[in-house]
Backbone as a ProteinNet text record, in pm:
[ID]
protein_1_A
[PRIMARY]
XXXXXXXXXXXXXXXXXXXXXXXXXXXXXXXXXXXXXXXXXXXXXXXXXXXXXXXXXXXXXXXXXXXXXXXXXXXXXXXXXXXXXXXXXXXXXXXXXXXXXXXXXXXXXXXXXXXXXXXXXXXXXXXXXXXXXXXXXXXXXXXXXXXXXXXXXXXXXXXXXXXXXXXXXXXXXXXXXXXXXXXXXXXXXXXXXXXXXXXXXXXXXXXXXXXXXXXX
[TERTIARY]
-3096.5	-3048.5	-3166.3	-3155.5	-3225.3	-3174.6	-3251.4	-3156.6	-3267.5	-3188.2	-3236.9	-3222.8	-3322.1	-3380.6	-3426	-3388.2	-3463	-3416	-3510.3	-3405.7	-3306.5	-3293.5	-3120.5	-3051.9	-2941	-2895.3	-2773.2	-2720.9	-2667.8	-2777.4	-2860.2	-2962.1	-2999.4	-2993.2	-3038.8	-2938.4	-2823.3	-2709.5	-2723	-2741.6	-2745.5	-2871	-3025.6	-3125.8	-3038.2	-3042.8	-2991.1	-2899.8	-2779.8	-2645.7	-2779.1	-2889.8	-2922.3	-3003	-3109.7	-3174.3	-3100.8	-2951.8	-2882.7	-2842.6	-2856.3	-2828.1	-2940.4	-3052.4	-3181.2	-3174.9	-3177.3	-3110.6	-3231.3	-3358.7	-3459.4	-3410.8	-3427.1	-3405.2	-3502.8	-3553.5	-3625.5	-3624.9	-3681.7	-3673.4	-3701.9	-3638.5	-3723.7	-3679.3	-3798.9	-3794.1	-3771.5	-3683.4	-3629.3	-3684	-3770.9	-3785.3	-3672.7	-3588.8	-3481.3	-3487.6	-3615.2	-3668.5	-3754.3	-3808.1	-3790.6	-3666.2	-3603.2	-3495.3	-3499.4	-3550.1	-3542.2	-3390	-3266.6	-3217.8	-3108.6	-3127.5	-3053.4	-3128.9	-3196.5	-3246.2	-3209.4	-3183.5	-3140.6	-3193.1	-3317.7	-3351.6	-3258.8	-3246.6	-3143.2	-2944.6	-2966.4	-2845.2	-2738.9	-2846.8	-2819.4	-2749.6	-2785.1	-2767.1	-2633.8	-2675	-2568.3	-2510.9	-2420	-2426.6	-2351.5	-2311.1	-2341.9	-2431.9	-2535	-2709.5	-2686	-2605.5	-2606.9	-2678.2	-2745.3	-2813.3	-2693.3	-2740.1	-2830.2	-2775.8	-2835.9	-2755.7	-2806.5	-2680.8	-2732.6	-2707.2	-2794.7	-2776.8	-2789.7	-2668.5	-2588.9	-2712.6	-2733.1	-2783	-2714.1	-2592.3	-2535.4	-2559.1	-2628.2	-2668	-2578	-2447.8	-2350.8	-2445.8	-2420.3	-2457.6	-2334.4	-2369	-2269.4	-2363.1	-2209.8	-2261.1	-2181.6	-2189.8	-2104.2	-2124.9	-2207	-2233.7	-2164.7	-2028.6	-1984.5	-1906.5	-1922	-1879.5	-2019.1	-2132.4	-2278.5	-2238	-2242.9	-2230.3	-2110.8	-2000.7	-1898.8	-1952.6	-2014.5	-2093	-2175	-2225.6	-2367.4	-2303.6	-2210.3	-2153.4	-2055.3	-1997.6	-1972.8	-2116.7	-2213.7	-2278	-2358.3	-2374.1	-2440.5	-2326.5	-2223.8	-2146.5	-2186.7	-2279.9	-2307.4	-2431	-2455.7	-2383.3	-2251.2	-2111.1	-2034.8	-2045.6	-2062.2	-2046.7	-1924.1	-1822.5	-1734.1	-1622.2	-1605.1	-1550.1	-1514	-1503.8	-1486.8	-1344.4	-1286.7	-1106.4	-1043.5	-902.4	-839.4	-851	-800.5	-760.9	-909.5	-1010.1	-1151.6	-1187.4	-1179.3	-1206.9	-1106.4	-983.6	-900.1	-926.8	-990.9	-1019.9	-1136.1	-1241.7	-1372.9	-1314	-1278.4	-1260.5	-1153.4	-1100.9	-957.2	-1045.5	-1171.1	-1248.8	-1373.1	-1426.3	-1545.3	-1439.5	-1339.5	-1258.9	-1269.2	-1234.6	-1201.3	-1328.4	-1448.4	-1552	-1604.9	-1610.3	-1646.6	-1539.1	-1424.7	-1337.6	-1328	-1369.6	-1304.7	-1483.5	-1558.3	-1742.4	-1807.9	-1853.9	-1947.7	-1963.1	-1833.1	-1814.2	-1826.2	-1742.8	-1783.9	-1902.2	-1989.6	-2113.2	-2212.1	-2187.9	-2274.7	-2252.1	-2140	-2120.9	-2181.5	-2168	-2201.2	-2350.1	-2420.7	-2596.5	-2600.2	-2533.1	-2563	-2578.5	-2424.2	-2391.2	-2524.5	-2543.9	-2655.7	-2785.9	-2843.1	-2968.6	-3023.9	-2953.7	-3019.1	-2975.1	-2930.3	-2866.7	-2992.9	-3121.9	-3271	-3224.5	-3230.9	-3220.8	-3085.8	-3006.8	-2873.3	-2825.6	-2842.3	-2801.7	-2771.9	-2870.4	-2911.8	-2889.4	-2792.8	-2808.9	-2627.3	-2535	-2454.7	-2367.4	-2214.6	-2136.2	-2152.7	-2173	-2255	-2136.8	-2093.7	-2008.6	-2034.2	-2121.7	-2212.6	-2118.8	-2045.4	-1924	-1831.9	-1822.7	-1719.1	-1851	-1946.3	-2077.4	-2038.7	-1995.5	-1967.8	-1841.6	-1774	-1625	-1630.6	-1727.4	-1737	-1810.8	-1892.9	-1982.6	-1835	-1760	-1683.4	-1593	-1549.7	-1455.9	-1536.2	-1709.1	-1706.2	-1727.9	-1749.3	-1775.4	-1609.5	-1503.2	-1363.3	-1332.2	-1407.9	-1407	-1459.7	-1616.8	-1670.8	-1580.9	-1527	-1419.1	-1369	-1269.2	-1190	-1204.8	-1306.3	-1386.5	-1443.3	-1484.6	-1518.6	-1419.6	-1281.5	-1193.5	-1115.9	-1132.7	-1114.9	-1211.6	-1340	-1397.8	-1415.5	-1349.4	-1311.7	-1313.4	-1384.4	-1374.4	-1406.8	-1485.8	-1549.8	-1675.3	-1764.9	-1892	-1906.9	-1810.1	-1854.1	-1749	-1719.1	-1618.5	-1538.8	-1513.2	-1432.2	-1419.7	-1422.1	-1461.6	-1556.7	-1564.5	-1702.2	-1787.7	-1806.2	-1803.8	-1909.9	-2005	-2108.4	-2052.2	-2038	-1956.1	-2028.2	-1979.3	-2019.4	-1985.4	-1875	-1832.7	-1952.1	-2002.1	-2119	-2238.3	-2297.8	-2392.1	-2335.1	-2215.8	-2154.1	-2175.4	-2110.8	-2136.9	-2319	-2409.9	-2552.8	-2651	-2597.1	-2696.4	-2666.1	-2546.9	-2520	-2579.2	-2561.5	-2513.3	-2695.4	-2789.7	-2917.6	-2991.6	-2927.9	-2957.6	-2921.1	-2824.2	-2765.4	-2855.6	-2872.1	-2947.8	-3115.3	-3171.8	-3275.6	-3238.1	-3093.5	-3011.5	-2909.2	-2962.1	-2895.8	-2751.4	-2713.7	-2582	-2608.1	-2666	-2685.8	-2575.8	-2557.4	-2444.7	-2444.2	-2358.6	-2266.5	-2286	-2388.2	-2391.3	-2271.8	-2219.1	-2036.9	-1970.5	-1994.5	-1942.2	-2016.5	-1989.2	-2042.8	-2026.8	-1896.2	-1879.6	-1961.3	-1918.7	-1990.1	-2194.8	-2253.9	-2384.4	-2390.9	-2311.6	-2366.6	-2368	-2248.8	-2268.6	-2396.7	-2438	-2532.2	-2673.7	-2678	-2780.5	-2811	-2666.5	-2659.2	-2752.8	-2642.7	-2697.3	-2863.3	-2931.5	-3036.6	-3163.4	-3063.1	-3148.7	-3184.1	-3099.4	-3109.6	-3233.9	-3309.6	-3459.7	-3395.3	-3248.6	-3234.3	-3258.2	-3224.1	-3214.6	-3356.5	-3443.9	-3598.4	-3633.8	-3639	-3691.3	-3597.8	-3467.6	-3437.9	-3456.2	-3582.3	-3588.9	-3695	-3657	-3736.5	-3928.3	-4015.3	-4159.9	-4177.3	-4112.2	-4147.3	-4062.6	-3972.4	-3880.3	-3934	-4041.8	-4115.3	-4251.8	-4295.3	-4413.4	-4383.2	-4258.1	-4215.5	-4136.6	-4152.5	-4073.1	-3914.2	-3860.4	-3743	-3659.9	-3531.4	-3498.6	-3399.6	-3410.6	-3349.4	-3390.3
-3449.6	-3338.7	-3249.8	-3131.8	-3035.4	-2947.9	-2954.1	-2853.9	-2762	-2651.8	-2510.6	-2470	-2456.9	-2432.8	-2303.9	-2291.2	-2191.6	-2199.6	-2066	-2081.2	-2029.1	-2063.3	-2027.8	-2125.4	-2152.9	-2260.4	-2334.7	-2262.3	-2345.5	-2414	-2390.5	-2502	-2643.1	-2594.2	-2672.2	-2775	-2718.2	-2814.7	-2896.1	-2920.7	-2977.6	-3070.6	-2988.2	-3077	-3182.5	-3188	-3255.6	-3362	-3353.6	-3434.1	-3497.7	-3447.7	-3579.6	-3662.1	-3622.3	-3683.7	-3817.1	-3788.3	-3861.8	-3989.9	-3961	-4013.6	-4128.1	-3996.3	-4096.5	-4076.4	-3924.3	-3891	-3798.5	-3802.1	-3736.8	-3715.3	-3560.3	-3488.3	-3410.6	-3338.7	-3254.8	-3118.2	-3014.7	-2942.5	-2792.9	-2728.2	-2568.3	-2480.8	-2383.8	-2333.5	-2197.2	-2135.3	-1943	-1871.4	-1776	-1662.7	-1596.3	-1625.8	-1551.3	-1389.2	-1386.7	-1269.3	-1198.7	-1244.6	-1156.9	-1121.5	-1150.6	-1117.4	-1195.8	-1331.3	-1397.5	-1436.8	-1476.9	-1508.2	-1439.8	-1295	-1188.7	-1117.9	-1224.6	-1188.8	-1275.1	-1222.6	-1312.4	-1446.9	-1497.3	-1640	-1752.6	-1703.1	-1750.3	-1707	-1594.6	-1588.2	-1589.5	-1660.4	-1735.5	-1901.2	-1902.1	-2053.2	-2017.4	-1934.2	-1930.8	-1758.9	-1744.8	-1531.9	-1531.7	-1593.1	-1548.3	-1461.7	-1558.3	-1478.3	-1566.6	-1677.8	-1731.4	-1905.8	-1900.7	-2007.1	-2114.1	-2307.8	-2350.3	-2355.4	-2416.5	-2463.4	-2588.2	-2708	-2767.9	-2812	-2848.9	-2834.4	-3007.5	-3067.1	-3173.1	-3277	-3413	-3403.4	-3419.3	-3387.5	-3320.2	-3158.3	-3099.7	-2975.5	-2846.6	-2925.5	-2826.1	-2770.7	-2663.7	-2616.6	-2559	-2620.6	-2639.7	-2517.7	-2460.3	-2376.6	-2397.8	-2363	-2436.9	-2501.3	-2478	-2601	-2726	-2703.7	-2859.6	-2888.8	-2797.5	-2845.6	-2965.9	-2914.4	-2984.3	-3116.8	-3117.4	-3245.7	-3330.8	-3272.7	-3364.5	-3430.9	-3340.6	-3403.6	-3515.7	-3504.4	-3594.7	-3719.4	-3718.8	-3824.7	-3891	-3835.8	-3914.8	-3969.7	-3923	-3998.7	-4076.7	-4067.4	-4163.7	-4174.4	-4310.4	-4325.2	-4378.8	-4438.1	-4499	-4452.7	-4379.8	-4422.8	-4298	-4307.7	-4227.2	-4108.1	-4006.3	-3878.3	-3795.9	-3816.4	-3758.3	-3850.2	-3996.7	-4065.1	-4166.5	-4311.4	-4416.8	-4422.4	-4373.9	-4424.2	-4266.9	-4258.1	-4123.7	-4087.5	-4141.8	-4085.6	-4063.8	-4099.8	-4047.3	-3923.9	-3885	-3818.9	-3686.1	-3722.7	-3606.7	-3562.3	-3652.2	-3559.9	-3505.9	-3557.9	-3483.9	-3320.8	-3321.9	-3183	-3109.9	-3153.4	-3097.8	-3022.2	-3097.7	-3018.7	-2929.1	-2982.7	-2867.7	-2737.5	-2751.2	-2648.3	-2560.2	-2615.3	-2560	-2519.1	-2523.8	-2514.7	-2350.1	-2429.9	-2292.1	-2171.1	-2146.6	-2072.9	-2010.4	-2075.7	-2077.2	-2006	-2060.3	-2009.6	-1981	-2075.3	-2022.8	-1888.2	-1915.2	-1761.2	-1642.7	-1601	-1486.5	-1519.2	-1620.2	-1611.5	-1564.4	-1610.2	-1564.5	-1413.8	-1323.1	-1231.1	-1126.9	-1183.1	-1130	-1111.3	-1195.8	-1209.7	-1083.6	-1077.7	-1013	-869.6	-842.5	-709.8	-632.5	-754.9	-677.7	-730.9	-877.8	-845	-874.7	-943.9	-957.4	-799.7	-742.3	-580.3	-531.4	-535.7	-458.7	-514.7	-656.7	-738.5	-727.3	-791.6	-738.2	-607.8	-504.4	-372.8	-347.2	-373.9	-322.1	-434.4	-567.1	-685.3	-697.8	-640.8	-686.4	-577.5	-537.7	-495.6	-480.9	-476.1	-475	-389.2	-441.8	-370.5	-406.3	-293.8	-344.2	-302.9	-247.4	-203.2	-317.6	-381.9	-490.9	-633.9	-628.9	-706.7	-757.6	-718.1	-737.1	-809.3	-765.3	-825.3	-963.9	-1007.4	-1111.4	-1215.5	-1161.1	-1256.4	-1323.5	-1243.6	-1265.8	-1368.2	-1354.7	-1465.5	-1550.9	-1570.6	-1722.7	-1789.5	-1702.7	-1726.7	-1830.5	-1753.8	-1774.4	-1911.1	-1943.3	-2053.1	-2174.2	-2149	-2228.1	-2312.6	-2174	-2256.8	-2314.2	-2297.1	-2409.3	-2491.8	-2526.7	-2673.7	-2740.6	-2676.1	-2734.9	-2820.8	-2772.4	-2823.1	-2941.7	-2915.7	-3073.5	-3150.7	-3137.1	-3240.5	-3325.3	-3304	-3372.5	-3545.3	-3605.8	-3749.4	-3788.3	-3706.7	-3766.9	-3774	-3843.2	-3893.9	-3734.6	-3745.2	-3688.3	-3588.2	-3460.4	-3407.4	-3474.3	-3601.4	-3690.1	-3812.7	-3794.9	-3905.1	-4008	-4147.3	-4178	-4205.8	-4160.7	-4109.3	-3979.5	-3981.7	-3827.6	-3867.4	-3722.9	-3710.1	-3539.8	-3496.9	-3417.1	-3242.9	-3275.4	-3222.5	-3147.4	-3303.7	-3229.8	-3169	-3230.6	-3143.8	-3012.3	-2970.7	-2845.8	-2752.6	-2784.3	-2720.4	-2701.5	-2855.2	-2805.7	-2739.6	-2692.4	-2629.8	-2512.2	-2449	-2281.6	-2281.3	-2382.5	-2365.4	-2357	-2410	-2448	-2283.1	-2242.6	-2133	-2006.5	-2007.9	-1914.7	-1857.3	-1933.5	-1841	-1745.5	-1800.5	-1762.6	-1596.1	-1570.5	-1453.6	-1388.7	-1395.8	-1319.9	-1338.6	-1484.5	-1576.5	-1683.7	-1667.7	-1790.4	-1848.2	-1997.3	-2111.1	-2087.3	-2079.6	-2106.3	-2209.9	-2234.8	-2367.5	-2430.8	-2329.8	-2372.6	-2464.4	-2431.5	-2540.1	-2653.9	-2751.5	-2921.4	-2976.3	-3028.9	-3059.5	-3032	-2861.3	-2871.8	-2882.7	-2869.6	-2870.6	-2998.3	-3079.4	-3248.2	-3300.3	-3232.8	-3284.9	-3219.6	-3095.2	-3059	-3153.5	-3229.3	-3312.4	-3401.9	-3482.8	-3615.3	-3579.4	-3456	-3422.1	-3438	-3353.1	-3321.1	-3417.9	-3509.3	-3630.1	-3729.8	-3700.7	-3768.8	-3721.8	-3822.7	-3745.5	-3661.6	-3625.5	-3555	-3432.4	-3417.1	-3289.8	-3181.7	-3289	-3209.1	-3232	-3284.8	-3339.4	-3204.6	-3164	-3036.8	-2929.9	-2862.9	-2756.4	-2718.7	-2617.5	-2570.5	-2541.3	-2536.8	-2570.1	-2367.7	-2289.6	-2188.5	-2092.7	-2199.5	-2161.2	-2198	-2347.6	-2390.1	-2283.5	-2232.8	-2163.2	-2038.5	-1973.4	-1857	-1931	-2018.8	-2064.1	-2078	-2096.8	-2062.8	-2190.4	-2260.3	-2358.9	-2352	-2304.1	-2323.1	-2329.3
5059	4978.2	4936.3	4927.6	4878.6	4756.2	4605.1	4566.1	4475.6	4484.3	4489.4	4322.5	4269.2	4088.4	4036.9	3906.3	3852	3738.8	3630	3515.2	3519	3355.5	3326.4	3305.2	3221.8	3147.6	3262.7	3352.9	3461.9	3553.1	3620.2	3691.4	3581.7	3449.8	3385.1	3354.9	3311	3324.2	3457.9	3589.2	3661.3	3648.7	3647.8	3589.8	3482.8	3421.9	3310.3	3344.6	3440.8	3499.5	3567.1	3658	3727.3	3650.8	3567	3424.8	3381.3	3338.4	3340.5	3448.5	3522.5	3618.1	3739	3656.2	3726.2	3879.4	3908	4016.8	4004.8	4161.7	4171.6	4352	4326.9	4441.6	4493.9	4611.3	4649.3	4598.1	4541.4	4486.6	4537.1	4523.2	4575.2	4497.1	4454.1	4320.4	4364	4318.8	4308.2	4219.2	4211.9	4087.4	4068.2	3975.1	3984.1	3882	3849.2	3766.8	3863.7	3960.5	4042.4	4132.9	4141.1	4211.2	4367.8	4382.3	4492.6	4536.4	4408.7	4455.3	4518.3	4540.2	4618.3	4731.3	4722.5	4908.8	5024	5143.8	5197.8	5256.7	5199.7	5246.4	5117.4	5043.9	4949.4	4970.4	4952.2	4993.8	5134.3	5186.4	5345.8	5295.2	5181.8	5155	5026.7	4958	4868	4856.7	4952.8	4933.7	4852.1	4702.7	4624	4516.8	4551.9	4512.6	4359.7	4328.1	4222.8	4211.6	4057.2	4061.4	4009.6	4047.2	4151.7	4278.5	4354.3	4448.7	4542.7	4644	4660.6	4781.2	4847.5	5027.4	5045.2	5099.3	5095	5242.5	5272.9	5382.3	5516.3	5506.5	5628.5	5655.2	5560.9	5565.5	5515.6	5431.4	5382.2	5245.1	5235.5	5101.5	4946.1	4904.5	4747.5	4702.5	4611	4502.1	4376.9	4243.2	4155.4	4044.8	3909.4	3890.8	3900.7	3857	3832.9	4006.3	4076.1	4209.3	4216.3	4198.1	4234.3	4180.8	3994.8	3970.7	4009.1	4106.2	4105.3	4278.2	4351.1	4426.4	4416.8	4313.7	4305.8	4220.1	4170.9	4071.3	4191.8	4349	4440.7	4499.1	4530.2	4560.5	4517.3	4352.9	4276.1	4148.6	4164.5	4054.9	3957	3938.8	3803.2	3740.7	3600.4	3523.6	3546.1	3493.9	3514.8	3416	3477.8	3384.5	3394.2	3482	3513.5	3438.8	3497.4	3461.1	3576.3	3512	3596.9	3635.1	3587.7	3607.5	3613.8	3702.3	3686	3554.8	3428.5	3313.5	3248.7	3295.4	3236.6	3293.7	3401.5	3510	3464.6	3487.5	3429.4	3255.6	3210.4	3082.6	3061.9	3101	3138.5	3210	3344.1	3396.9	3299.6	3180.3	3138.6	3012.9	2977	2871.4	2915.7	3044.4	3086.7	3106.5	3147.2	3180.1	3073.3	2958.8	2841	2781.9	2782.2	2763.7	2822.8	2953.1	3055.6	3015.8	3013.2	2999	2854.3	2766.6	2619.5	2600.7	2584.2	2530.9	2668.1	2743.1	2855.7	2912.8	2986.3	3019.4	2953.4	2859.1	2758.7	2706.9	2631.2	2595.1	2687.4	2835.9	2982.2	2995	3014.1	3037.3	2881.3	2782.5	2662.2	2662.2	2729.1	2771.7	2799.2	2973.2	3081.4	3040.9	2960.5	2935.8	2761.3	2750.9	2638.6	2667	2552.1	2589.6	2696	2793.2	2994.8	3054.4	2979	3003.7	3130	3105.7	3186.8	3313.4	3331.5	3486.7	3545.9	3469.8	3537.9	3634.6	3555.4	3576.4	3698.6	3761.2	3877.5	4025.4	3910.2	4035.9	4008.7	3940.9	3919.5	3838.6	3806.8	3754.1	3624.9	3510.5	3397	3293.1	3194	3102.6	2973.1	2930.3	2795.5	2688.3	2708	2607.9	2571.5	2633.4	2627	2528.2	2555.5	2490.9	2367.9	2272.4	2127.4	2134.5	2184.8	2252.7	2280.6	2369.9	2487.2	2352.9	2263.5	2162.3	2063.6	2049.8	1957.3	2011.3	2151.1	2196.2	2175.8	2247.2	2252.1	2098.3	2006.9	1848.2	1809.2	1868	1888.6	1956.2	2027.4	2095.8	2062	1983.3	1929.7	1808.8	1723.4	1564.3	1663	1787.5	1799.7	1861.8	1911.3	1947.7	1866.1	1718.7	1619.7	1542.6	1605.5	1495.4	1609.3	1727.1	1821	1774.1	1783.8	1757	1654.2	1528	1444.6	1452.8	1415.2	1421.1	1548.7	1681.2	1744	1741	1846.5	1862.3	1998.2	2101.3	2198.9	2207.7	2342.4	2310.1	2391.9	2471.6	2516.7	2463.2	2318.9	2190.6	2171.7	2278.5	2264.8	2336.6	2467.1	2565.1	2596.9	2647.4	2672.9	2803.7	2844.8	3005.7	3029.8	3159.2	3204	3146.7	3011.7	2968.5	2873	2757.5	2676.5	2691	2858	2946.4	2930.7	2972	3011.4	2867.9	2776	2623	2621.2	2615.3	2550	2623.9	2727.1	2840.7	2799.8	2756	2746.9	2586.5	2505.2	2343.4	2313.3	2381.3	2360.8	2398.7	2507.2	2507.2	2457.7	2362.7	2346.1	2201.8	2127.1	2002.7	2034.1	2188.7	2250.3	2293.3	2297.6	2350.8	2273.9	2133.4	2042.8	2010.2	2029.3	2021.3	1925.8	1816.6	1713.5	1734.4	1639.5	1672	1522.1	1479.4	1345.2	1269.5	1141.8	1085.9	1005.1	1032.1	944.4	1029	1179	1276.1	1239.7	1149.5	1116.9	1220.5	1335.6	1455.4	1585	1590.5	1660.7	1657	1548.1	1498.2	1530.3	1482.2	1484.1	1610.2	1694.5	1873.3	1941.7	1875.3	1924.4	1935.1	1784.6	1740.3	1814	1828	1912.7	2065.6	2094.2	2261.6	2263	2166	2181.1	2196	2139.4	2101.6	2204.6	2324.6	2448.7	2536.2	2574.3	2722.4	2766.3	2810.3	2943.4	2850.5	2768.3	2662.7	2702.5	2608.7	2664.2	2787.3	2868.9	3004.9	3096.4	3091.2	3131.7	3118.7	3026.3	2997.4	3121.5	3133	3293.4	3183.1	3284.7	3263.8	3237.8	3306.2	3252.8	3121.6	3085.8	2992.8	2902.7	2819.5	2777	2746	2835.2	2820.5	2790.3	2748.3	2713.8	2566.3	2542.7	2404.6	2377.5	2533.3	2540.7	2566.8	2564.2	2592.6	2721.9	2819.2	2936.2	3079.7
[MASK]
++++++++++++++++++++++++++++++++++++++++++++++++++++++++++++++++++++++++++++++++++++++++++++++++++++++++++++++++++++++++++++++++++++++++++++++++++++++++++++++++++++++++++++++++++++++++++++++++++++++++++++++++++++++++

């Protein structure tokens, strides 16, 4: 396997699933500030032009994050991050879902359209008008994940699954991008804690995200 890095809080979410996992792969690194990954020696592999990605050793190439980790959790099942049994498995994907859809997304697009506004522009569709909009859903999203998590340890109760990777990879980066986290959210603040507190936490922060003071 080969897989394809850079920053940004999705590669890192994957750093992190293999951390977990104790899962050391070959690596090849993208400037994605320079704009490597919309050229075509990259986007031969992913024409998307989106980070990460991961080239299988039959030579298929995945793009995705959680397509990646549902890859890599078939080929390395233990420890389980997805889940050992259907009914683990179906609730893990039933909350990254809800995650990605409900905060990720609008918090990502809320980046793009304001302060990643300089880089974007010019690599992508860009609707900075809608920016304030997009902060507010995932603000919207956050109360109500704060108020599931009520009386758990994890957001699949006690249980860290591929789900809470999915939340602390965007949530870690988001106050770096003018998306503070809400200290009123107690829930979600305290899952944040737990997460953080794990090696994979620091051990995923990319080496030039570190040297810019940044956590992704």
């Amino acid at each position: 396997m080969k897989f394809y890095n850079s920053l940004g809080p999705n590669p890192r979410l994957v750093r992190m699933f293999m951390l977990e996992k104790g899962i050391d792969i070959p690596t090849t690194e993208i400037d994605i500030m320079a704009g490597e990954n919309r050229q075509a020696a990259y986007t031969d592999i992913n024409p998307a032009g989106q980070m990460p990605s991961l080239t299988l050793d039959d030579g298929t190439n995945i793009a995705e994050t959680i397509a990646i980790c549902e890859a890599l959790e078939e080929a390395h099942p233990t420890p389980a991050l997805i889940g050992a049994t259907l009914t683990a498995r179906a609730e893990t994907r039933m909350w990254t879902r809800r995650i990605e859809f409900k905060i990720n997304n609008p918090l990502t697009d809320a980046f793009r359209y304001a302060e990643g506004l300089p880089m974007f522009k010019d690599r992508m569709r860009t609707i900075p008008e809608a920016a304030d909009s997009l902060k507010a859903m995932a603000r919207e999203g956050l109360e109500w994940l704060d108020a599931q998590l009520a009386g758990r340890d994890f957001v699949c109760g006690d249980r860290f699954s591929l789900a809470d990777i999915t939340l602390y990879a965007f949530l870690d980066f988001a106050p770096g991008v003018g998306q503070p986290i809400d200290p009123a959210l107690k829930n979600v603040s305290g899952l944040l804690e737990r997460i953080a507190s794990r090696p994979s936490a620091e051990g995923s922060i990319h080496p030039a995200a570190k040297a810019g003071g940044m956590r992704a």
